[in-house]
mmJSON file of the N, C-alpha and C atoms, coordinates in Angstrom:
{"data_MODEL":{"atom_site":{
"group_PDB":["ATOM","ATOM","ATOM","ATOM","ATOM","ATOM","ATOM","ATOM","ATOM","ATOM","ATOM","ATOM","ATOM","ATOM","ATOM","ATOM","ATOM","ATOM","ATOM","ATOM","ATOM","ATOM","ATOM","ATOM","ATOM","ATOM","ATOM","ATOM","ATOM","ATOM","ATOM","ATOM","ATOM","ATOM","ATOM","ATOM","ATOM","ATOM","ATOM","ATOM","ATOM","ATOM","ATOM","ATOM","ATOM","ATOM","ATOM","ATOM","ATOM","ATOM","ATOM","ATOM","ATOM","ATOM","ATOM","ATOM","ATOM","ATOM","ATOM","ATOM","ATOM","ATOM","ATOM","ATOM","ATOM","ATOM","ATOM","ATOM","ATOM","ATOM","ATOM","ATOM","ATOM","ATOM","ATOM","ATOM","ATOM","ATOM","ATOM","ATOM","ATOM","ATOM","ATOM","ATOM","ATOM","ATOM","ATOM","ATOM","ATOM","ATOM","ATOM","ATOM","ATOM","ATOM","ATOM","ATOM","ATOM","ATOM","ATOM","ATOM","ATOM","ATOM","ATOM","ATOM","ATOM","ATOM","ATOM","ATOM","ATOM","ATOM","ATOM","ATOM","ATOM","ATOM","ATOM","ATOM","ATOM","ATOM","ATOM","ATOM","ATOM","ATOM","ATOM"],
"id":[1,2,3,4,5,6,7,8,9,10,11,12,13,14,15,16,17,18,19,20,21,22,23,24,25,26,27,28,29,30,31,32,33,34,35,36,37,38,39,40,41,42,43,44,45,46,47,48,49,50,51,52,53,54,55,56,57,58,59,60,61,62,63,64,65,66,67,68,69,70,71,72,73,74,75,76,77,78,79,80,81,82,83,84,85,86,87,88,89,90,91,92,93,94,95,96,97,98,99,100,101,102,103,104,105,106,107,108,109,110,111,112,113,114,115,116,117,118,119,120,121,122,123],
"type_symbol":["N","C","C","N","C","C","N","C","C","N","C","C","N","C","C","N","C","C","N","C","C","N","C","C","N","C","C","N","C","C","N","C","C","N","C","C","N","C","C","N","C","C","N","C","C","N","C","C","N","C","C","N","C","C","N","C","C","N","C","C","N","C","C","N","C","C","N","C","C","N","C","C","N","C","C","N","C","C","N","C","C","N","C","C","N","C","C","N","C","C","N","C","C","N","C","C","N","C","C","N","C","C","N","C","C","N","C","C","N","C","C","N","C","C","N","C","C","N","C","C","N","C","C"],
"label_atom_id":["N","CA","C","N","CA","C","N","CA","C","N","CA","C","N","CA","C","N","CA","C","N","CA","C","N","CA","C","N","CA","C","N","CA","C","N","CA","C","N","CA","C","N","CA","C","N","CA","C","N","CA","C","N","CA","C","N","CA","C","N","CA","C","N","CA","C","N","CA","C","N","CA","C","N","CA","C","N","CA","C","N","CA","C","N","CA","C","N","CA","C","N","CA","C","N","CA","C","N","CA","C","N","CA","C","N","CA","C","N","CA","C","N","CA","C","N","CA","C","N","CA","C","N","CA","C","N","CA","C","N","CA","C","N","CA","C","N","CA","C","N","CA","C"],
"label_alt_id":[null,null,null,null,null,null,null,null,null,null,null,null,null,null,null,null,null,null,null,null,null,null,null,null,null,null,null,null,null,null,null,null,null,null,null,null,null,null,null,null,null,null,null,null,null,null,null,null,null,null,null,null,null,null,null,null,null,null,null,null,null,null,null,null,null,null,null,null,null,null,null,null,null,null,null,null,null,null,null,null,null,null,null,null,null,null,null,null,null,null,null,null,null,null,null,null,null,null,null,null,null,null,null,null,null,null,null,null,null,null,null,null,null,null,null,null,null,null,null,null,null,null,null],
"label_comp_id":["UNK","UNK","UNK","UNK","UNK","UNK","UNK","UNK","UNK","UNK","UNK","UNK","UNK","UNK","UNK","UNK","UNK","UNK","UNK","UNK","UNK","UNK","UNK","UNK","UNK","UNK","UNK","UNK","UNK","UNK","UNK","UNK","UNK","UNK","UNK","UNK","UNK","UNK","UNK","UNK","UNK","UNK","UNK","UNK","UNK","UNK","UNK","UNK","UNK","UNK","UNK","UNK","UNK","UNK","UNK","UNK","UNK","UNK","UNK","UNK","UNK","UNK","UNK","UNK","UNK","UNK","UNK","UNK","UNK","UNK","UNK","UNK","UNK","UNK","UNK","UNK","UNK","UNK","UNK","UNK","UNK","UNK","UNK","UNK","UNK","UNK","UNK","UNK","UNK","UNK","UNK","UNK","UNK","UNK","UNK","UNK","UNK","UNK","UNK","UNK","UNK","UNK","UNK","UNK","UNK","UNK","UNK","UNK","UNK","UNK","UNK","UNK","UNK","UNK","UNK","UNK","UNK","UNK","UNK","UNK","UNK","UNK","UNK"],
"label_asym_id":["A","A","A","A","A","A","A","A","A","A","A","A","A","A","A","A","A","A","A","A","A","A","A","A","A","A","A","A","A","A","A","A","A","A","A","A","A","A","A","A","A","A","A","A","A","A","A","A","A","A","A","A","A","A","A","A","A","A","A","A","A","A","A","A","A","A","A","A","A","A","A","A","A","A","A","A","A","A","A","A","A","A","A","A","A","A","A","A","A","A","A","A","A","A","A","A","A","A","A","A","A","A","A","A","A","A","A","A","A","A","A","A","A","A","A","A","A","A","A","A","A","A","A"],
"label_entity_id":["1","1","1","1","1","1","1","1","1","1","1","1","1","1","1","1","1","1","1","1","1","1","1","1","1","1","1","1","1","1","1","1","1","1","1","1","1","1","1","1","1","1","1","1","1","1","1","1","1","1","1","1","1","1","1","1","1","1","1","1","1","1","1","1","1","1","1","1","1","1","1","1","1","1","1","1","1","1","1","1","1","1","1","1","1","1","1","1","1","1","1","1","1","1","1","1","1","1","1","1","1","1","1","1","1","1","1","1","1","1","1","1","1","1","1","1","1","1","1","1","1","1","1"],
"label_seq_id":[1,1,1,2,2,2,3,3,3,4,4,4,5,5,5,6,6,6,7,7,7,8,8,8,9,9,9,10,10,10,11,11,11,12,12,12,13,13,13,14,14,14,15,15,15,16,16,16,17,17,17,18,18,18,19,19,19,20,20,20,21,21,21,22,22,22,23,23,23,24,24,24,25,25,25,26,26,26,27,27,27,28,28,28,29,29,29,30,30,30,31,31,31,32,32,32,33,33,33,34,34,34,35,35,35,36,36,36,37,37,37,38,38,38,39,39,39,40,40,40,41,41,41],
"pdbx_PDB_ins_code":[null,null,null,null,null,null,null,null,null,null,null,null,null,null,null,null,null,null,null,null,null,null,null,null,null,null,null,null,null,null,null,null,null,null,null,null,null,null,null,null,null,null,null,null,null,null,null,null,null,null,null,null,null,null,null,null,null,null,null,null,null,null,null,null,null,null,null,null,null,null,null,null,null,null,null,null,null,null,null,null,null,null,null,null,null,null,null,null,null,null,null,null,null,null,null,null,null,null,null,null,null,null,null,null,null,null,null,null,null,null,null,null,null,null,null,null,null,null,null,null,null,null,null],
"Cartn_x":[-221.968,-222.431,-221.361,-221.157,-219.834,-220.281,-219.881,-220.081,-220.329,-221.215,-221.321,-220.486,-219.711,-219.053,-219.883,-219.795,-220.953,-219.777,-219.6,-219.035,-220.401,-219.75,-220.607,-219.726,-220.299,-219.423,-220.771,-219.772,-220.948,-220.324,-220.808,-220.154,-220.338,-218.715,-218.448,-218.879,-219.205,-219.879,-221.3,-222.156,-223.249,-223.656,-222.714,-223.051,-222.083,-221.361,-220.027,-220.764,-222.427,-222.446,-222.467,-223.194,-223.604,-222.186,-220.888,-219.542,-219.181,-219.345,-219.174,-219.954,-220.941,-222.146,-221.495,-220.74,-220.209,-219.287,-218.324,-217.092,-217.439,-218.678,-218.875,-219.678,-220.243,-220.598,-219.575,-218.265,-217.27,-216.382,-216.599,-216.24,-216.477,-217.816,-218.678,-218.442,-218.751,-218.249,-219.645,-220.668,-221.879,-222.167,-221.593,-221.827,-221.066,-221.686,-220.929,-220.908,-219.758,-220.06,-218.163,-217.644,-216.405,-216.563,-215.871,-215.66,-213.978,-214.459,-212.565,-212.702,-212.457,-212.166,-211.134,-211.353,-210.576,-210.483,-210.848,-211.207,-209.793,-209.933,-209.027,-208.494,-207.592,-207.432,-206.726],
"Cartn_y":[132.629,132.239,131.37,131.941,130.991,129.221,128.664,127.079,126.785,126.443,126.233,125.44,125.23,124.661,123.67,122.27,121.91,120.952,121.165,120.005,118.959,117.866,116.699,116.011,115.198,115.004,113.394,112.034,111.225,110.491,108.685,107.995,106.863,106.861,105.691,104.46,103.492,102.572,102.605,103.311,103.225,103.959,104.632,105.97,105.257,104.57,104.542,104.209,103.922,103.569,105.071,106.067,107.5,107.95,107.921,108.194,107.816,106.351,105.274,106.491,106.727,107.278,108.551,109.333,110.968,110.397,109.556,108.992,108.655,108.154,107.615,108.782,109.619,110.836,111.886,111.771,112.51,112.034,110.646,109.9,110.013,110.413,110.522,111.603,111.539,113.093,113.506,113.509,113.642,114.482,114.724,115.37,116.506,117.77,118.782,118.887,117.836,117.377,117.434,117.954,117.364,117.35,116.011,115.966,115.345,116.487,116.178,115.517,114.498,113.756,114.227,114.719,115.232,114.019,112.742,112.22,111.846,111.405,111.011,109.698,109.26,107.839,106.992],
"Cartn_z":[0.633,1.952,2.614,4.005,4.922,5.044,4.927,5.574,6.473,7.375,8.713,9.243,10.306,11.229,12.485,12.536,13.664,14.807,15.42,16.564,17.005,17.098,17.685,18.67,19.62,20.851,20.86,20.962,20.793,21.436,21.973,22.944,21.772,21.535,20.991,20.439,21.548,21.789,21.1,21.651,21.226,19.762,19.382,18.266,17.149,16.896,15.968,14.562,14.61,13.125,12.437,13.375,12.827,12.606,13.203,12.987,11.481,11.721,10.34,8.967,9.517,8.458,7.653,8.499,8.192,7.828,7.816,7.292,5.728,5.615,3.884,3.438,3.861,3.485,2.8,3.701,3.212,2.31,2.01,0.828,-0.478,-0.63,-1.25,-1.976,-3.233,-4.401,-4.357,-4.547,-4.773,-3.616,-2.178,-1.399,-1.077,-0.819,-0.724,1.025,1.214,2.967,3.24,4.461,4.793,6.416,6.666,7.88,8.189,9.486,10.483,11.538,12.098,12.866,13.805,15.195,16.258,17.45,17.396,18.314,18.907,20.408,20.927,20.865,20.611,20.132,21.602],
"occupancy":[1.0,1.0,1.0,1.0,1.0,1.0,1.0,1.0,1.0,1.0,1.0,1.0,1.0,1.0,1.0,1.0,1.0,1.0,1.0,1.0,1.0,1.0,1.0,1.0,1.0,1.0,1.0,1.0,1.0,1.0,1.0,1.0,1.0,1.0,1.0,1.0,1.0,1.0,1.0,1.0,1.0,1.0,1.0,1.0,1.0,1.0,1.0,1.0,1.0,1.0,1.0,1.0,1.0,1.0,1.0,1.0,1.0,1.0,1.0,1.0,1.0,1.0,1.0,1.0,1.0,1.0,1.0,1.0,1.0,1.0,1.0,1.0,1.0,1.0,1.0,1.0,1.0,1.0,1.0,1.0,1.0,1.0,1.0,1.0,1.0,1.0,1.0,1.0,1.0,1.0,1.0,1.0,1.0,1.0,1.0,1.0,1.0,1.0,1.0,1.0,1.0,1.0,1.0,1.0,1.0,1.0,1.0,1.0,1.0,1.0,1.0,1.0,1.0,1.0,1.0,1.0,1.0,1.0,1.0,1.0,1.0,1.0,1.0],
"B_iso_or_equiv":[0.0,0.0,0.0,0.0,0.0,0.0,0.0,0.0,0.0,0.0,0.0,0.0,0.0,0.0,0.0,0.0,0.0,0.0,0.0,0.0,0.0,0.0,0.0,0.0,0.0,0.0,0.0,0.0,0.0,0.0,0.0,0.0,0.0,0.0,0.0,0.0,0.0,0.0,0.0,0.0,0.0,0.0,0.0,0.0,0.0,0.0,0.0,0.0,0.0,0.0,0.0,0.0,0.0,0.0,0.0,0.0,0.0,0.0,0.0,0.0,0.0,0.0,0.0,0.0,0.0,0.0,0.0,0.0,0.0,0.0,0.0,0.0,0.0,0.0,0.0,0.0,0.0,0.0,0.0,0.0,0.0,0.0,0.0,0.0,0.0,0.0,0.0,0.0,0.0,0.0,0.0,0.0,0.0,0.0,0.0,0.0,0.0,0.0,0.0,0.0,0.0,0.0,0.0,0.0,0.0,0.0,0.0,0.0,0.0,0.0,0.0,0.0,0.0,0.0,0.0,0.0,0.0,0.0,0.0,0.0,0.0,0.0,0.0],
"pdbx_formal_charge":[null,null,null,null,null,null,null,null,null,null,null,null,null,null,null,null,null,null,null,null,null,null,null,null,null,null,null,null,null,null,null,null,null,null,null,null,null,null,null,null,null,null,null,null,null,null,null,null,null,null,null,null,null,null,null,null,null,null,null,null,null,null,null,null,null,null,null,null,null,null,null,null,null,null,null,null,null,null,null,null,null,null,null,null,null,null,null,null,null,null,null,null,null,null,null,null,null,null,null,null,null,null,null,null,null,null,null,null,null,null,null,null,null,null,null,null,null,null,null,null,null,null,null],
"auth_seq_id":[1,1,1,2,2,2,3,3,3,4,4,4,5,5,5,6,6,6,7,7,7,8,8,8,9,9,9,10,10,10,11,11,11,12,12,12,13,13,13,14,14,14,15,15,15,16,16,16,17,17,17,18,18,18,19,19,19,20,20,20,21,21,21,22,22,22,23,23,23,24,24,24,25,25,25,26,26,26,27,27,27,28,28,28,29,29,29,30,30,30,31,31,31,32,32,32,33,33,33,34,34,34,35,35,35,36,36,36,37,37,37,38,38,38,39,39,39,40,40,40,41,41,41],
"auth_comp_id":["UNK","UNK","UNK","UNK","UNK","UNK","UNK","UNK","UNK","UNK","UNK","UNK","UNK","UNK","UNK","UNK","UNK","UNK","UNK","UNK","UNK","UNK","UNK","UNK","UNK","UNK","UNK","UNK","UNK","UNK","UNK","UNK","UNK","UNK","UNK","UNK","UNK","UNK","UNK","UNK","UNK","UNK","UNK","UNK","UNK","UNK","UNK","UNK","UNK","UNK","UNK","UNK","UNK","UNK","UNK","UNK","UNK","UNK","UNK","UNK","UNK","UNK","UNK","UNK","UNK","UNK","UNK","UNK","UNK","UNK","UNK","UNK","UNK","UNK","UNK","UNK","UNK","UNK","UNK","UNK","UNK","UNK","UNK","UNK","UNK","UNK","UNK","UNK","UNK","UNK","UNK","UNK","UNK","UNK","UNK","UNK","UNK","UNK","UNK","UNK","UNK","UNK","UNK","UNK","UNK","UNK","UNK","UNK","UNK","UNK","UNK","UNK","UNK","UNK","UNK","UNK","UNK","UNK","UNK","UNK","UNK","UNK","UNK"],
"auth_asym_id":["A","A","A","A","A","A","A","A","A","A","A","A","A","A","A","A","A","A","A","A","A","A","A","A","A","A","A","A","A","A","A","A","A","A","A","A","A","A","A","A","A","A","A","A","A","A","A","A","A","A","A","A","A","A","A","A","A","A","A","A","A","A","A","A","A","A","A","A","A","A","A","A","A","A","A","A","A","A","A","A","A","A","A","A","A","A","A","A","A","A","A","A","A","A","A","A","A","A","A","A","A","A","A","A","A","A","A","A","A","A","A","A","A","A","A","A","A","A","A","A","A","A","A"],
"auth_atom_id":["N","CA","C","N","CA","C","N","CA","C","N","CA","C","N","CA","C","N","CA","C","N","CA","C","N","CA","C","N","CA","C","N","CA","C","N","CA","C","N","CA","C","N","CA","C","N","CA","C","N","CA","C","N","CA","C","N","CA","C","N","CA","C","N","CA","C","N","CA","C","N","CA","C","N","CA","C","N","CA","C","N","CA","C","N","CA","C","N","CA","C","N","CA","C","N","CA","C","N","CA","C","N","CA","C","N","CA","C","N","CA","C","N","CA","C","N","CA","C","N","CA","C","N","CA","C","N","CA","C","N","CA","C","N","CA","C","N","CA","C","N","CA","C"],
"pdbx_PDB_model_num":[1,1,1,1,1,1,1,1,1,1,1,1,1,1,1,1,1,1,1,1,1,1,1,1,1,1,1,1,1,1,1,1,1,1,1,1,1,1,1,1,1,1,1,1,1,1,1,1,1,1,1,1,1,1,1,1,1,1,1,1,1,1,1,1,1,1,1,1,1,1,1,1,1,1,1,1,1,1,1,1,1,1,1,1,1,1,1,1,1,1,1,1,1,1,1,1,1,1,1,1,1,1,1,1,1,1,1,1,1,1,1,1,1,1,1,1,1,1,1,1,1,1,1]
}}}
């Protein structure tokens, strides 16, 4: 089965803990999770 692909588009400010959240998710060995970070800096 393919992996799904999801874009999220969030405002900074108010959202950065859920950012924070997928960041330690993808840290995480226990999770079969990866995330890419495209943001604009």
């Amino acid at each position: 089965m393919a992996k799904k692909k999801v874009f999220v588009s969030f405002d900074y400010e108010n959202d950065k803990k859920y950012k924070f959240l997928l960041e330690a998710w993808d840290a995480n060995p226990d999770f079969d999770f990866r995330f890419n970070d495209h943001s604009s800096q």
